[in-house]
C-alpha positions as CSV (number, residue, x, y, z in Angstrom):
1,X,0.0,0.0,0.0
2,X,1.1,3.3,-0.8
3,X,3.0,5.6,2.1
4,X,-0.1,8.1,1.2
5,X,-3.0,5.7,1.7
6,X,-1.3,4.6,5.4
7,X,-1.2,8.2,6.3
8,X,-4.8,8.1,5.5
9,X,-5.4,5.2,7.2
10,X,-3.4,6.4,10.7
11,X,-5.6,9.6,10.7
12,X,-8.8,7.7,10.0
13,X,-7.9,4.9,12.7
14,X,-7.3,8.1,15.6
15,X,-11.3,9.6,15.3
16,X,-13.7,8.1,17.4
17,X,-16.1,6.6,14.9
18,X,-13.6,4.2,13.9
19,X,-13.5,2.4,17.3
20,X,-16.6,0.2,17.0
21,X,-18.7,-0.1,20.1
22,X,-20.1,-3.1,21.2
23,X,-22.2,-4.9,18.3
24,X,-26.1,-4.5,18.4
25,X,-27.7,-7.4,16.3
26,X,-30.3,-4.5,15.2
27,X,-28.2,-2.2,14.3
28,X,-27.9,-0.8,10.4
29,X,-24.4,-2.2,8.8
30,X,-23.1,1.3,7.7
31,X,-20.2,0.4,6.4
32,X,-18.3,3.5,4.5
33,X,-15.5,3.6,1.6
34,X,-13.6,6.4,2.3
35,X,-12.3,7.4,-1.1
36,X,-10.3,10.5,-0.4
37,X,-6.8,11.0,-2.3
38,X,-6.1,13.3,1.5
39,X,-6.7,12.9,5.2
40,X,-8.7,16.5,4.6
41,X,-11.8,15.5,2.0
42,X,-11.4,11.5,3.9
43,X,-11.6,13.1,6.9
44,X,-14.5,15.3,5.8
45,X,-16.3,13.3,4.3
46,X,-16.1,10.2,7.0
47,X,-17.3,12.7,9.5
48,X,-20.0,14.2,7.3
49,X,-21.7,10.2,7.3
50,X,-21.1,9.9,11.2
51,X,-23.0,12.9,12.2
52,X,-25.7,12.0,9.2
53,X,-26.3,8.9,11.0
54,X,-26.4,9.6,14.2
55,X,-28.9,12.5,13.6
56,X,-31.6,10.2,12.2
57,X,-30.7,7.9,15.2
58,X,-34.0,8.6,16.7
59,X,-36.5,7.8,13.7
60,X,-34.3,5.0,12.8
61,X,-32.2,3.4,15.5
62,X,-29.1,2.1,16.1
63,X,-26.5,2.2,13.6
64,X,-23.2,0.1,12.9
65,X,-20.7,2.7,11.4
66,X,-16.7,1.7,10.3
67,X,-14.6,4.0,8.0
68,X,-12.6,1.5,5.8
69,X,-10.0,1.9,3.3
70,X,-10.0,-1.0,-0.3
71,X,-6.5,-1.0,-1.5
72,X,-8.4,-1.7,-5.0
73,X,-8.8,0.7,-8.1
74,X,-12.4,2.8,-8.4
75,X,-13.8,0.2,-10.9
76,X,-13.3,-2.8,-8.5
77,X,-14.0,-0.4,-5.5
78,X,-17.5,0.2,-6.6
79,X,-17.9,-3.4,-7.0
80,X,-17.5,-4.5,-3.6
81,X,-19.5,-1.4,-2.5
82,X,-22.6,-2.9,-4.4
83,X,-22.4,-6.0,-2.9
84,X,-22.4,-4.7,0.3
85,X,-20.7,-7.5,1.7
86,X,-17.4,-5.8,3.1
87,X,-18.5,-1.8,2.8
88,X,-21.7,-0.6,1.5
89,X,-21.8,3.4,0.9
90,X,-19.0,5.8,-0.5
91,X,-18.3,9.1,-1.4
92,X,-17.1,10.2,-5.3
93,X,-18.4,11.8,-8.8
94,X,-19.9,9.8,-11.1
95,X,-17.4,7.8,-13.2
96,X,-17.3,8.4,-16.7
97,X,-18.0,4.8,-17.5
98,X,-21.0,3.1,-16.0
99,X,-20.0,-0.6,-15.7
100,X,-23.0,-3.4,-14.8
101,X,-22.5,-3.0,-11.3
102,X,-23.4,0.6,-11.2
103,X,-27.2,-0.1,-11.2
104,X,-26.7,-1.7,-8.3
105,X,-25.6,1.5,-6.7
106,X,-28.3,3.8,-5.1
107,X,-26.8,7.4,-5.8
108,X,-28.3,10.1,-3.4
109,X,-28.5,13.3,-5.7
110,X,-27.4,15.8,-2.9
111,X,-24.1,17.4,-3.2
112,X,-22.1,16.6,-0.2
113,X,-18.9,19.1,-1.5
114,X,-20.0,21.9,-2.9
115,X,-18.5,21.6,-6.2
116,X,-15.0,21.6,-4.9
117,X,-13.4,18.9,-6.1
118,X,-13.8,20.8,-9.3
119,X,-11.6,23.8,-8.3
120,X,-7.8,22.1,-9.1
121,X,-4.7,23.4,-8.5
122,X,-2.1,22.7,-10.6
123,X,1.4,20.9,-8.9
124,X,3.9,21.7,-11.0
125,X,7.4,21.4,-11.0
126,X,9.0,24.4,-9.4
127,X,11.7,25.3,-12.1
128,X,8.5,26.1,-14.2
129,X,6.5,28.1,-11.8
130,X,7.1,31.3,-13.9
131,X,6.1,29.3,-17.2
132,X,2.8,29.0,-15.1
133,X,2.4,32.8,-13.7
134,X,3.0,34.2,-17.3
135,X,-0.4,32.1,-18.6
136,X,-3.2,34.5,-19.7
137,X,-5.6,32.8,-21.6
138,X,-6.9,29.1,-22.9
139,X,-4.5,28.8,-25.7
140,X,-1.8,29.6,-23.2
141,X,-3.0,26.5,-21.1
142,X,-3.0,24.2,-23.9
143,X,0.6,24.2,-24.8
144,X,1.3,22.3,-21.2
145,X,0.3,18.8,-20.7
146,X,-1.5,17.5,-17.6
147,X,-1.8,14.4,-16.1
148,X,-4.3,12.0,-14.9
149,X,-4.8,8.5,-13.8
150,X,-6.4,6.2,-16.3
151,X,-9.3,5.7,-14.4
152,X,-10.4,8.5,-12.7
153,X,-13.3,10.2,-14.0
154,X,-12.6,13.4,-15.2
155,X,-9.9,12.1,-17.8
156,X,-12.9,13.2,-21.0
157,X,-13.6,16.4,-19.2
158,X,-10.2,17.4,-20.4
159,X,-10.3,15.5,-23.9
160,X,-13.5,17.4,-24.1
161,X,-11.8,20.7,-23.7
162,X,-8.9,19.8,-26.0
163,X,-6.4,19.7,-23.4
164,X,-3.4,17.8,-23.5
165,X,-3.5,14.8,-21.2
166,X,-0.7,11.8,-20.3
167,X,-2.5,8.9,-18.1
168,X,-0.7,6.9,-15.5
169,X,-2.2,3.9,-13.5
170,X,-1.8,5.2,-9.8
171,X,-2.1,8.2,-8.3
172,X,1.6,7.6,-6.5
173,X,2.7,7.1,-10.2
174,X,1.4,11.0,-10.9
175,X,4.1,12.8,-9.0
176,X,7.3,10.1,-10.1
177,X,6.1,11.0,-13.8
178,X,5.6,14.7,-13.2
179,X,8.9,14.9,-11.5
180,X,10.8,13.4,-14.6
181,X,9.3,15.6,-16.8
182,X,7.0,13.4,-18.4
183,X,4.1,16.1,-18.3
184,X,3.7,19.3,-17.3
185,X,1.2,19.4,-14.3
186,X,-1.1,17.6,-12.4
187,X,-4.7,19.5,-11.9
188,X,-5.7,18.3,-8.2
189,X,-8.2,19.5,-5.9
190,X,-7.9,22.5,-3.9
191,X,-9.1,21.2,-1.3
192,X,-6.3,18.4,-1.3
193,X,-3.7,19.6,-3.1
194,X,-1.6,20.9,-0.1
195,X,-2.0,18.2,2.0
196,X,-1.1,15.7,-0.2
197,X,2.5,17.4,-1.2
198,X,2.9,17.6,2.4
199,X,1.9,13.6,2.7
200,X,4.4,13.3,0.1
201,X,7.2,14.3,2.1
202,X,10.7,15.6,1.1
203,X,10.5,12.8,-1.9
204,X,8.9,15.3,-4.0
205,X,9.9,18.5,-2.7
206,X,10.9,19.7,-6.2
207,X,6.9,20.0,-6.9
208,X,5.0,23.1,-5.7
209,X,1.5,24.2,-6.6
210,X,1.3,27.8,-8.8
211,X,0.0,30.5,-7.0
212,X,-3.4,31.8,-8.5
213,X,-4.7,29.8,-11.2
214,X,-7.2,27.2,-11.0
215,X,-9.3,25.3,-13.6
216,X,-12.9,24.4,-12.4
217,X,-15.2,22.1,-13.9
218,X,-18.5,20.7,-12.6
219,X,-17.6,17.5,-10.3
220,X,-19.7,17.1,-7.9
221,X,-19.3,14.4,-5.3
222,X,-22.7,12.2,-4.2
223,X,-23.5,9.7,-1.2
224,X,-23.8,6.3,-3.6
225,X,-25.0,3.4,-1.8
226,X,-25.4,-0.3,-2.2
227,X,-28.9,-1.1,-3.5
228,X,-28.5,-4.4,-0.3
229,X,-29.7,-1.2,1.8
230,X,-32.4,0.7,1.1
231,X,-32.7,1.9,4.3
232,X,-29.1,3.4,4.7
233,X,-30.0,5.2,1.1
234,X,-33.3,6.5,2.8
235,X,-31.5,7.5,6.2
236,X,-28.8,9.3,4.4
237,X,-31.5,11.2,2.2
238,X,-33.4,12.3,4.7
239,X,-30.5,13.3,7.2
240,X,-28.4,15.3,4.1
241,X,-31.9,17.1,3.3
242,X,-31.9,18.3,6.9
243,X,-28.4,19.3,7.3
244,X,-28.1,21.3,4.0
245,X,-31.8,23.1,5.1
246,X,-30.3,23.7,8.7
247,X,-26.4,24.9,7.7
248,X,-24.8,21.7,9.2
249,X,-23.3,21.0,6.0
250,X,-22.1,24.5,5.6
251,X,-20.8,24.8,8.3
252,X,-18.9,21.4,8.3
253,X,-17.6,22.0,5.3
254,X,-16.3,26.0,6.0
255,X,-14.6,24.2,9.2
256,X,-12.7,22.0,7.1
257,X,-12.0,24.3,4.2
258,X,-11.4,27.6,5.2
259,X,-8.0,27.9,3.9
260,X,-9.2,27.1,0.3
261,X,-12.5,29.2,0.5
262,X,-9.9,32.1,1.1
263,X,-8.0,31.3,-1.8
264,X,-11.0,31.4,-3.9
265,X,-11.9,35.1,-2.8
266,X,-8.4,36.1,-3.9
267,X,-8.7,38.9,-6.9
268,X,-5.7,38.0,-8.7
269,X,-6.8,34.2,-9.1
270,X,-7.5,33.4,-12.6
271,X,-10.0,30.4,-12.8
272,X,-10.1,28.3,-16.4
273,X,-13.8,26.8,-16.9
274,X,-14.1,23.8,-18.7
275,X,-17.7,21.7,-19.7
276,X,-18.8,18.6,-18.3
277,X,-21.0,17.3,-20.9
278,X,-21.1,13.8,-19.1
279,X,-23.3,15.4,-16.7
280,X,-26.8,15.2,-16.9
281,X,-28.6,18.7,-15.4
282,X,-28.7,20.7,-13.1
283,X,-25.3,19.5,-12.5
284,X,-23.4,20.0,-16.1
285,X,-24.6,23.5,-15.8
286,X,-22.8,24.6,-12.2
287,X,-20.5,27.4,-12.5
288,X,-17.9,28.0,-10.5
289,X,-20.0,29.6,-7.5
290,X,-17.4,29.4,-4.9
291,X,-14.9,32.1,-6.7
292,X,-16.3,35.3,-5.9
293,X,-13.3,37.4,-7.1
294,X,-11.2,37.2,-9.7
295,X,-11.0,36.2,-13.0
296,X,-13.2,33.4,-14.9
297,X,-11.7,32.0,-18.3
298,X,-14.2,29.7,-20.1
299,X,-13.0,27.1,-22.5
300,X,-13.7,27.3,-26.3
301,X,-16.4,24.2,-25.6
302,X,-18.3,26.7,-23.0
303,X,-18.2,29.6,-25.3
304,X,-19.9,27.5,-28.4
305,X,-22.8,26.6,-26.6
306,X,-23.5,30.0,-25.0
């Protein structure tokens, strides 16, 4: 396993919801996937399920609740969530590919992230920081090359928007190929970026992120559950409804991203919009609402269908 995913595991392992009290024959199996490339959105989101459940504790009663990590890819991943054998609810974006399997996923249609694992920062290596900085519009952008892993689910947003990509197969493998030069960037989220380079150690400390430029696209991250338990996907429904009506989300969120929200407001940021076609609406249509200063670049694709 990765030296990032066992940071991620040794934060997950310290908060109290991990430490399972005694087992109740009656309680609901709540078994969550914590997905997370960083201890941050993990974190977040792992918390975000606890509280969910035990507000509905009430109405619904007693609940069985681990945080797990799958050392397995997001195609197999989603797999074992839908049989709901060893964890039965995650957090992520839609994958680009639905597979079988997908149907037997119950996806709650509340956003639980606020768009923000579509604002990326872009790690870069820091000899070419200044190439970065001197970037002022889309066709500037396109002469550098970013890179993904193969199976993550925005790789056709940026086919989509005609810019260049390189693939690897694990997200480990991202920073050894950006580090010998074998693309240009990697486009992570903001709310992750940092802690990852620091996860990373002094291994990569010839990356850095550039200062003020983002690219945003609509990626909203959803509550998908195993189709085993409908009443998990009921519980979470009715509990998400109530904490986005009430603030508890917001404020949840703020507490955990303040740093990045901050960022956002910055008037020298400049913030390249791409589409999301794979979307189906309201989603595809989100701008970037969280960017209340600055300056919005949209992408060729954008401008066409305006």
């Amino acid at each position: 396993m990765p030296s990032m995913q066992f940071a991620i595991l040794a934060i997950l392992a310290l908060l109290p919801f991990c430490h399972a009290a005694k087992a109740d024959d009656n309680a609901l199996k709540a078994a969550f996937w914590a997905t997370g490339l960083s201890t941050s959105r993990a974190t977040y989101e792992s918390v975000l399920a606890e509280i969910l459940l035990q507000r509905t504790q009430v109405d619904f009663g007693p609940f069985d609740f681990s945080v797990n990590y799958l050392d397995v890819n997001y195609d197999r991943g989603r797999r074992v969530v839908a049989k709901g054998q060893e964890v039965n609810f995650f957090t992520n974006p839609l994958p680009s590919k639905q597979m079988a399997f997908d149907r037997q996923l119950n996806v709650i249609p509340l956003p639980v992230m606020k768009g923000l694992l579509g604002y990326r920062v872009l790690i870069v290596r820091k000899t070419d920081v200044k190439k970065f900085e001197s970037i002022q519009n889309y066709s500037d952008l396109q002469n550098f090359r970013a890179g993904q892993v193969n199976y993550w689910a925005d790789v056709p947003i940026y086919e989509e928007n005609a810019l260049p990509l390189v693939v690897g197969t694990t997200f480990d493998s991202l920073f050894f190929m950006l580090s010998r030069g074998r693309f240009d960037y990697i486009p992570l989220s903001a709310g992750e970026a940092k802690q990852t380079l620091k996860e990373l150690g002094s291994e990569y400390n010839d990356l850095t992120i550039v200062p003020d430029i983002m690219i945003y696209y609509p990626f909203p991250v959803f509550f998908q559950v195993s189709d085993h338990y409908p009443k998990l996907s009921e519980r979470l429904t009715i509990a998400l409804e109530l904490a986005i009506t009430d603030g508890t989300l917001d404020r949840l969120f703020k507490s955990y991203f303040t740093d990045v929200l901050v960022e956002l407001n910055s008037e020298k940021l400049r913030v390249f919009s791409l589409k999301n076609s794979l979307l189906a609406a309201p989603h595809s249509d989100t701008s970037p609402i969280l960017v209340t200063a600055g300056t919005i670049i949209p992408s060729p694709e954008i401008i066409a269908t305006r």
